[in-house]
C-alpha positions as CSV (number, residue, x, y, z in Angstrom):
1,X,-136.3,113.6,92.1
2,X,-132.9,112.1,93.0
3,X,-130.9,112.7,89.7
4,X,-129.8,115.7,88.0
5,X,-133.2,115.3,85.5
6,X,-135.9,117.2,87.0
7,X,-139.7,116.2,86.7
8,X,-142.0,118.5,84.6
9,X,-144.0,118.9,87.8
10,X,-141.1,120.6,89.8
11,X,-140.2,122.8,86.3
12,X,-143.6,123.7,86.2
13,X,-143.8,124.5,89.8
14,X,-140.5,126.5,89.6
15,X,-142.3,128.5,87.0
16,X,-145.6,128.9,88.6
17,X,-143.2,130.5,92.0
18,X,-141.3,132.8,89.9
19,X,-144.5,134.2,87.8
20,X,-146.2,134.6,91.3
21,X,-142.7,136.4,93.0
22,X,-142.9,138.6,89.5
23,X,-146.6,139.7,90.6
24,X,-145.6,140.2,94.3
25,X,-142.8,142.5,93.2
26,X,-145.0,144.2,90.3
27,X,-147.7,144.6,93.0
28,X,-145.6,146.8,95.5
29,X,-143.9,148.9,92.6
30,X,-147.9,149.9,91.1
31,X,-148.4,150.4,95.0
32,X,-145.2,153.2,95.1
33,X,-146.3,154.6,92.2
34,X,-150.3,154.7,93.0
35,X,-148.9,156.6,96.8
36,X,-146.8,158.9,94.2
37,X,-149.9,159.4,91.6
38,X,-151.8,160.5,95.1
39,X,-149.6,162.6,96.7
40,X,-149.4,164.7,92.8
41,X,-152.5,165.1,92.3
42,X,-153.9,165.7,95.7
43,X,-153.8,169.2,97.6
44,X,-154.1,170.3,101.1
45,X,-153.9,168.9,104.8
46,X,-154.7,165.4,102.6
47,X,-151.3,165.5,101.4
48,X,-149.3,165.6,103.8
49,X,-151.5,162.8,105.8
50,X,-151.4,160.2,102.5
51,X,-147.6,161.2,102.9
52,X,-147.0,160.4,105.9
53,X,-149.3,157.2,105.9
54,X,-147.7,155.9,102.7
55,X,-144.1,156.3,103.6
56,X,-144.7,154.2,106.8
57,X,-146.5,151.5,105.0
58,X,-143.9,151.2,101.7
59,X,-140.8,151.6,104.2
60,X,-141.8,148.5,105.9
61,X,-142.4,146.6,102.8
62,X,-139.4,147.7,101.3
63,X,-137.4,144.3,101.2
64,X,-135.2,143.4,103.5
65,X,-132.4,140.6,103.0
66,X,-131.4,138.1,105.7
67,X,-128.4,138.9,107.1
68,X,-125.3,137.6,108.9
69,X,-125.4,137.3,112.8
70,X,-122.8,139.6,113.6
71,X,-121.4,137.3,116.0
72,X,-120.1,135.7,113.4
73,X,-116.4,136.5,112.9
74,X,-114.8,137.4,109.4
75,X,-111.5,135.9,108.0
76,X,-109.5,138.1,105.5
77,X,-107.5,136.5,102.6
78,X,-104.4,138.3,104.6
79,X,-104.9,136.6,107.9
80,X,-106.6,132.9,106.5
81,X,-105.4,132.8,103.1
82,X,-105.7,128.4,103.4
83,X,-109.4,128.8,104.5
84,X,-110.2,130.9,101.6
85,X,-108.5,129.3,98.8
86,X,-110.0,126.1,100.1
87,X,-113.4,127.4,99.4
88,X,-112.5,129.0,96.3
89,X,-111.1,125.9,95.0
90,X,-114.5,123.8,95.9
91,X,-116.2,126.2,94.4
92,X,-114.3,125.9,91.3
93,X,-114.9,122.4,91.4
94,X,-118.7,122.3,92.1
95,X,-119.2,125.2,89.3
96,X,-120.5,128.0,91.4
97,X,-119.2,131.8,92.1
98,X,-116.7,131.5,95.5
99,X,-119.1,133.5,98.0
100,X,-118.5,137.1,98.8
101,X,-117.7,136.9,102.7
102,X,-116.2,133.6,105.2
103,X,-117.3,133.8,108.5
104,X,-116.5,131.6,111.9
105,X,-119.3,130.9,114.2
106,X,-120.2,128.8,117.0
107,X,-123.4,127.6,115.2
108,X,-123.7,123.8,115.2
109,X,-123.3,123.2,111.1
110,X,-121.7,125.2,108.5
111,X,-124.0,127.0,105.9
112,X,-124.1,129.3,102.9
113,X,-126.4,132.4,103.3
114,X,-127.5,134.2,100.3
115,X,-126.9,138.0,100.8
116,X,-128.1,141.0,99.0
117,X,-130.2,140.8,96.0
118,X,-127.0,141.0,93.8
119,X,-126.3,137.0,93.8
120,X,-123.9,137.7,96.9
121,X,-123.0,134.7,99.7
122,X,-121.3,134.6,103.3
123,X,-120.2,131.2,103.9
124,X,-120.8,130.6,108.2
125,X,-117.8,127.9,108.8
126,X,-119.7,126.2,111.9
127,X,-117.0,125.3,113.6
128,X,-118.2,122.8,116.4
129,X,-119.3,120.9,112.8
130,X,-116.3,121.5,111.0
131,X,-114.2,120.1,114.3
132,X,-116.5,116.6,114.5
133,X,-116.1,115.8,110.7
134,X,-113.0,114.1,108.9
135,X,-111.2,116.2,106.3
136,X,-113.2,113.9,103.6
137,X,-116.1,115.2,105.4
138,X,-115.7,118.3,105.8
139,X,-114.8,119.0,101.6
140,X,-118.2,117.3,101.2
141,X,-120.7,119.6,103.3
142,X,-118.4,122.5,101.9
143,X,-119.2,121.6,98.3
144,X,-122.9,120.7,99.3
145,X,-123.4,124.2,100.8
146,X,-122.1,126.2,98.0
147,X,-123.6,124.3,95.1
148,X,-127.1,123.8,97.1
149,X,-127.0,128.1,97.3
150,X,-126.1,128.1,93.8
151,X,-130.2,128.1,92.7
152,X,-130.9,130.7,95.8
153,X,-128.2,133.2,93.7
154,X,-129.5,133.0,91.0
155,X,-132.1,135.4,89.3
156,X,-135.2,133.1,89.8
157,X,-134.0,132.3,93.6
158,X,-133.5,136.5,93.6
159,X,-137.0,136.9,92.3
160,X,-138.5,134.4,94.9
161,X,-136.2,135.9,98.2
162,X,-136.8,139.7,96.9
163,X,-141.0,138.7,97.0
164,X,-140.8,136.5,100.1
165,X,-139.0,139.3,102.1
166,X,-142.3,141.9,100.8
167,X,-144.8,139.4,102.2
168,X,-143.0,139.2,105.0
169,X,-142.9,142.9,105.7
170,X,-146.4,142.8,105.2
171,X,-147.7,140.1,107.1
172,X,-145.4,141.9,109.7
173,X,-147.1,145.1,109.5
174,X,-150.5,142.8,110.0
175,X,-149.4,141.3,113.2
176,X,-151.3,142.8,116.3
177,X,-148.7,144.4,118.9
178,X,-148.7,143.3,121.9
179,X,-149.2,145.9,124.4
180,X,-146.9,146.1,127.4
181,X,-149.3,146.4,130.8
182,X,-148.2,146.0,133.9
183,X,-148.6,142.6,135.7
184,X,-152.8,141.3,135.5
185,X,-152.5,140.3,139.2
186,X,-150.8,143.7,140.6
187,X,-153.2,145.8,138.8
188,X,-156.1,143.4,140.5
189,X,-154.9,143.5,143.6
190,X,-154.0,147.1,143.5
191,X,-158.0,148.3,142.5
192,X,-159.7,145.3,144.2
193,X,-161.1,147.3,147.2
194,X,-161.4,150.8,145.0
195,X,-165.2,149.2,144.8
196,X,-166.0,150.6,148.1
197,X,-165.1,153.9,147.0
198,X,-167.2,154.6,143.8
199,X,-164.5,154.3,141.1
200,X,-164.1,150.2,141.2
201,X,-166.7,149.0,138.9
202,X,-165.9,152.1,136.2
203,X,-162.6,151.0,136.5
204,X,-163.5,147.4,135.8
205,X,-165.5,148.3,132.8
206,X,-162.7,150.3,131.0
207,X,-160.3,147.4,131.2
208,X,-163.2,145.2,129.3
209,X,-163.6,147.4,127.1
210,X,-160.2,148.0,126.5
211,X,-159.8,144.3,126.3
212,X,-163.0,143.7,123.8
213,X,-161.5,146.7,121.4
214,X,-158.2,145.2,121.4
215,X,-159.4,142.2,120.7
216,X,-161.7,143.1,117.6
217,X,-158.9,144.9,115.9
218,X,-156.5,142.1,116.4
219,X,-158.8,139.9,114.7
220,X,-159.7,142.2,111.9
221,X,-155.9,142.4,111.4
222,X,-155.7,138.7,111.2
223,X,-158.3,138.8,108.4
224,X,-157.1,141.1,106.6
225,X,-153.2,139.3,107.1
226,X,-155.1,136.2,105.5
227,X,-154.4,136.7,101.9
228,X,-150.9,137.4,102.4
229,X,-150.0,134.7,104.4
230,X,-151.6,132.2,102.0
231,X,-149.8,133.9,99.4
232,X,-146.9,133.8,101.1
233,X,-147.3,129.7,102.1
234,X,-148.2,128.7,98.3
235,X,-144.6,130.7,96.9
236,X,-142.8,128.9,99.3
237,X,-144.5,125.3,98.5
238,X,-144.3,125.7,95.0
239,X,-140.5,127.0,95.5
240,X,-139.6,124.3,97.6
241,X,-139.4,121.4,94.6
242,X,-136.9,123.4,92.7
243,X,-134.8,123.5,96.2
244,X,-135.1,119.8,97.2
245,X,-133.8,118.9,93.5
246,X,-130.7,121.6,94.0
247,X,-129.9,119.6,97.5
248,X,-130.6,116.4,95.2
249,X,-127.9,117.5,93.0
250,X,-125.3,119.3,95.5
251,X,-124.7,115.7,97.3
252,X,-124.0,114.3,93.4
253,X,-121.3,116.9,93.1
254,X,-120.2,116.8,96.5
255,X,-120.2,112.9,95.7
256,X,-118.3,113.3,92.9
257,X,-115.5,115.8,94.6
258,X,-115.1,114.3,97.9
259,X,-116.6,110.8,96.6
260,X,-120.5,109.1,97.9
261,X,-118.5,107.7,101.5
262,X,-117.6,111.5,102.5
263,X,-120.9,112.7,101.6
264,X,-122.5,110.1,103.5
265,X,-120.7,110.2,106.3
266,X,-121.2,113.9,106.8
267,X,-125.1,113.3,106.5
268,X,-125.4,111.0,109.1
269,X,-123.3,112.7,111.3
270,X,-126.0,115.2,111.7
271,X,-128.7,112.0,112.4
272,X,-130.2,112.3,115.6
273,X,-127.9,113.6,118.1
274,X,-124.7,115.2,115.9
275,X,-121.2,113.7,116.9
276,X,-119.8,115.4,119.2
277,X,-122.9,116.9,120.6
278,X,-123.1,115.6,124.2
279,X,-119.2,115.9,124.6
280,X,-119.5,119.5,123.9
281,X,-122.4,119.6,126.8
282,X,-120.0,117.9,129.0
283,X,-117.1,119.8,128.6
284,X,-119.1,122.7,128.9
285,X,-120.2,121.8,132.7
286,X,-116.8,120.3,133.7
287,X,-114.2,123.2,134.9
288,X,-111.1,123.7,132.6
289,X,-112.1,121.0,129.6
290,X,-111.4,122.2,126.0
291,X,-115.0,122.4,124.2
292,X,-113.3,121.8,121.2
293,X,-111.2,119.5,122.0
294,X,-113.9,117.3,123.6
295,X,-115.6,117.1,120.0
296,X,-112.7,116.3,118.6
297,X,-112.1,113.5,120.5
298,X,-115.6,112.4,120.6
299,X,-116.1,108.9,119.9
300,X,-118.1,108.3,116.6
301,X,-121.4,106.1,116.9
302,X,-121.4,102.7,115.0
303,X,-122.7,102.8,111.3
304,X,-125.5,100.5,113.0
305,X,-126.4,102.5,115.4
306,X,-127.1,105.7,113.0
307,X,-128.9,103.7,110.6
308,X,-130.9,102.9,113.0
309,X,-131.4,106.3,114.2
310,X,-132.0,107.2,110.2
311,X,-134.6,104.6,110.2
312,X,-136.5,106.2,113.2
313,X,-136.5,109.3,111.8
314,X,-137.2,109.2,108.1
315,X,-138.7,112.2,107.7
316,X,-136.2,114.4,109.6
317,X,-134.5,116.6,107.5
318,X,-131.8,119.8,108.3
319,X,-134.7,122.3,107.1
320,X,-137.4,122.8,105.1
321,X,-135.2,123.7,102.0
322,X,-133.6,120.3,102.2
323,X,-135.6,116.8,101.6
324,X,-135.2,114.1,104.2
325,X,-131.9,112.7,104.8
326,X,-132.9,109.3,104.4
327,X,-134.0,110.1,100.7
328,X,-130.7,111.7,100.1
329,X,-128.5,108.7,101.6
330,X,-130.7,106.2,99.7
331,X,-129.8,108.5,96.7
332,X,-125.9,108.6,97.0
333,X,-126.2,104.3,97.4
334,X,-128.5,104.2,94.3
335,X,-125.2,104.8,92.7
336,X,-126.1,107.7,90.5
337,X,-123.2,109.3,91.8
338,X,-120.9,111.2,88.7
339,X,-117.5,110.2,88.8
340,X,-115.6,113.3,89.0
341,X,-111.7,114.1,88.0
342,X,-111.3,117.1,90.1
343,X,-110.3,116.6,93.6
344,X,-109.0,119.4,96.2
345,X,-104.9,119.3,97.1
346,X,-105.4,117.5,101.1
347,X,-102.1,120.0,101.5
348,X,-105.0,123.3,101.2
349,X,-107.6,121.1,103.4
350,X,-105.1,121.3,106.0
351,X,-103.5,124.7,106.3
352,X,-107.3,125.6,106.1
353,X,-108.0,123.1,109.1
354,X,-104.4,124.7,111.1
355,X,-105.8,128.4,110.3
356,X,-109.7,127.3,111.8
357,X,-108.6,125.8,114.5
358,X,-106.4,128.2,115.4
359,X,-109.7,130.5,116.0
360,X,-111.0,128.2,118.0
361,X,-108.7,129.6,121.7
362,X,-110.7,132.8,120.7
363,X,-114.1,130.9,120.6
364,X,-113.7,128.4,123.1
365,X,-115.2,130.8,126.0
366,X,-118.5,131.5,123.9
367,X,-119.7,128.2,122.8
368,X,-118.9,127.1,126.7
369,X,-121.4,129.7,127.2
370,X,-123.8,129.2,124.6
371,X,-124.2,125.6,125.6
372,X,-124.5,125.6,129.1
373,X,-126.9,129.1,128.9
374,X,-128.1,129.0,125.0
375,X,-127.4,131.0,122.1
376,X,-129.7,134.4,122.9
C-alpha cells in the first residue's frame, strides 16, 4: 500500500501480530504465576532449588527495552532551545507526541527510537546526515522519523515490542555458550608427545568427549530454541505490513510539510553511497581536514546518476521496518501527496542548524575515529 488506505490483508495481519504478542505476554505472566503456585505449595530442599531455577529463567525473560547508545549526547531545552522547538513544532505538524529525549550522535542517519513501554521516544540527530542534507531536507527525514515511530508508540506497537523483547530473552537463554579454551593448536602442541608417557591417549579421549557432549547439548538447545524462534520470525512478518504502510504514510506527511521534492531528495540521498560519505573517509585520513566540513562541502551526485543507482538497487531499503526506497519514491511522484497548510518558520530551522553544528568541534575527533577505525 502506498496511500493512507490500508488493505484488509495488512489490517488483518496487524491483528493476527497483536493477538499473537497478547499470548506471548499471557504466556510468561501464567509462567510467573505457575513458578509462584510451585514455590507455595511445595516444601523442603525442593523449594529452595525451583526458587532459585525460576528466578534465573523469569529474570532473563523479563523484557527488556532497546536503549539509547550512551554515546549519544543529550541537548537540554536550556542549552538547544532551537533544536528542540524545531522538533516539537514538526511534531505538531505531523500529529504525533514530541519525543521524550534529543540526542546528537555520530551515527550516519537520524532516527526515532521507541523507549520504555510507556509510549516514550529519544530522537538520535545523526549528525553526519543532518550536515549532507538541505534545510528542506532535513524537516522532511525529521517529520518521516517521528510520524513513522508514531505506530511503534502506540499500544499495539507496545504490545508487539514488549512480546518481541520476551522471545528474545528466550531464544537468548537457548543459545549454546561458547566456552572460552585456550588456543586448539597450543593445547596440541603442548600434549603431543605426553603419548610416550601413558597419559596422551586418555587425554585425547576426554577432549572428544568433551567435544561430543558439548555438542549434543548445543543441539538439543537448538531444538528446543526452535519454536521460539519461529514464533518469533511469524510476529515480526506479520508486524512488518502495519510498518511498511506507517513509512508509506510518514513520507505523505513529510510530503505535505516539507513538500514531495524535500522528501525525495532526502531518500535518495541515502541511495547507494550517502552524500557525503567518501568525503567524510577522506578527511578522515588526511591530517588537519574538518570531517564535517568535508560533508558539507561534498559535491551532490547528478539526479541521473542516483536514479540510476535506485534502479540497480530496487530492493534496497534503510531496514527491514521500511519498504524499498524505490517503492516509496515512485509513491511521492504518483502524486498522492496531501497538500498541507502547515509549514515550519526557516527562522527555527536555522537557530536549530547554528545550535547542531555548534556540537559538531566537540564531535569532530570521534567520527575521525570511528571512520578510519569503526564504530566498536
Amino acid at each position: 500500500m502506498t496511500d493512507s488506505r490500508r488493505a484488509p490483508s495488512a489490517t488483518l495481519s496487524a491483528v493476527a501480530a497483536v493477538l499473537l504478542a497478547l499470548l506471548v505476554v499471557l504466556a510468561l505472566l501464567a509462567l510467573a504465576v505457575g513458578w509462584v503456585a510451585v514455590l507455595v505449595l511445595d516444601d523442603g530442599v525442593s523449594r529452595w532449588i525451583w526458587g532459585v531455577l525460576g528466578a534465573l529463567v523469569l529474570w532473563r525473560l523479563v523484557p527488556r527495552p532497546a536503549r539509547v547508545d550512551r554515546r549519544a549526547v543529550a541537548t537540554s531545552r536550556e542549552e538547544q532551545p532551537a533544536v528542540h522547538e524545531l522538533v516539537d513544532a514538526v511534531a505538531r505538524e505531523v500529529g504525533v507526541a514530541a519525543p521524550t529525549r534529543v540526542l546528537v550522535d555520530t551515527v550516519a542517519a537520524t532516527r526515532v527510537h521507541p523507549t520504555g513501554y510507556l509510549g516514550g521516544a529519544a530522537l538520535v540527530v545523526g549528525l553526519p546526515e543532518w550536515t549532507a542534507l538541505d534545510p528542506g531536507e532535513r524537516v522532511a527525514g525529521l517529520a518521516h522519523e517521528l510520524r513513522c515511530s508514531g505506530v511503534r508508540r502506540g499500544p499495539a506497537g507496545i504490545l508487539v515490542r514488549l512480546a518481541g523483547d520476551v522471545l528474545s530473552g528466550a531464544r537468548t537463554i537457548l543459545t549454546p555458550v561458547r566456552a572460552v579454551t585456550a588456543d586448539r593448536k597450543a593445547v596440541e602442541q603442548a600434549t603431543s608427545t605426553m603419548g610416550y608417557y601413558g597419559p596422551g591417549d586418555e587425554m585425547a579421549g576426554n577432549l572428544v568427549r568433551r567435544q561430543a557432549s558439548a555438542a549434543v547439548g548445543g543441539a538439543g538447545m537448538q531444538v528446543v530454541a526452535v519454536p521460539f524462534r519461529a514464533l518469533h520470525a511469524v510476529l515480526d512478518r506479520a508486524w512488518r505490513p502495519t510498518l511498511h504502510h506507517a513509512a508509506f504514510e510518514a513520507d505523505r506527511r513529510a510530503a505535505a510539510l516539507a513538500g514531495p521534492a524535500a522528501v525525495r531528495g532526502w531518500l535518495l540521498a541515502g541511495v547507494g553511497v550517502p552524500r557525503g560519505a567518501t568525503a567524510a573517509h577522506n578527511a578522515a585520513r588526511t591530517p588537519g581536514a574538518d570531517v564535517f566540513l568535508a560533508i558539507e562541502a561534498a559535491d551532490r551526485p547528478a539526479p541521473a546518476e542516483l536514479r540510476s543507482r535506485l534502479e540497480a538497487a530496487p530492493t534496497t531499503a534503510v531496514d527491514a521496518d521500511h519498504p524499498p526506497t524505490r517503492q516509496r519514491v515512485v509513491a511521492l511522484e504518483a502524486g498522492d501527496v496531501p497538500v498541507g497548510d502547515g509549514w515550519v518558520e526557516r527562522s527555527t530551522v536555522t537557530a536549530a542548524d547554528v545550535e547542531l553544528f555548534r556540537m559538531r568541534a566537540s564531535l569532530a575527533g570521534r567520527l575521525r575515529d570511528e571512520l578510519v577505525h569503526g564504530r566498536g
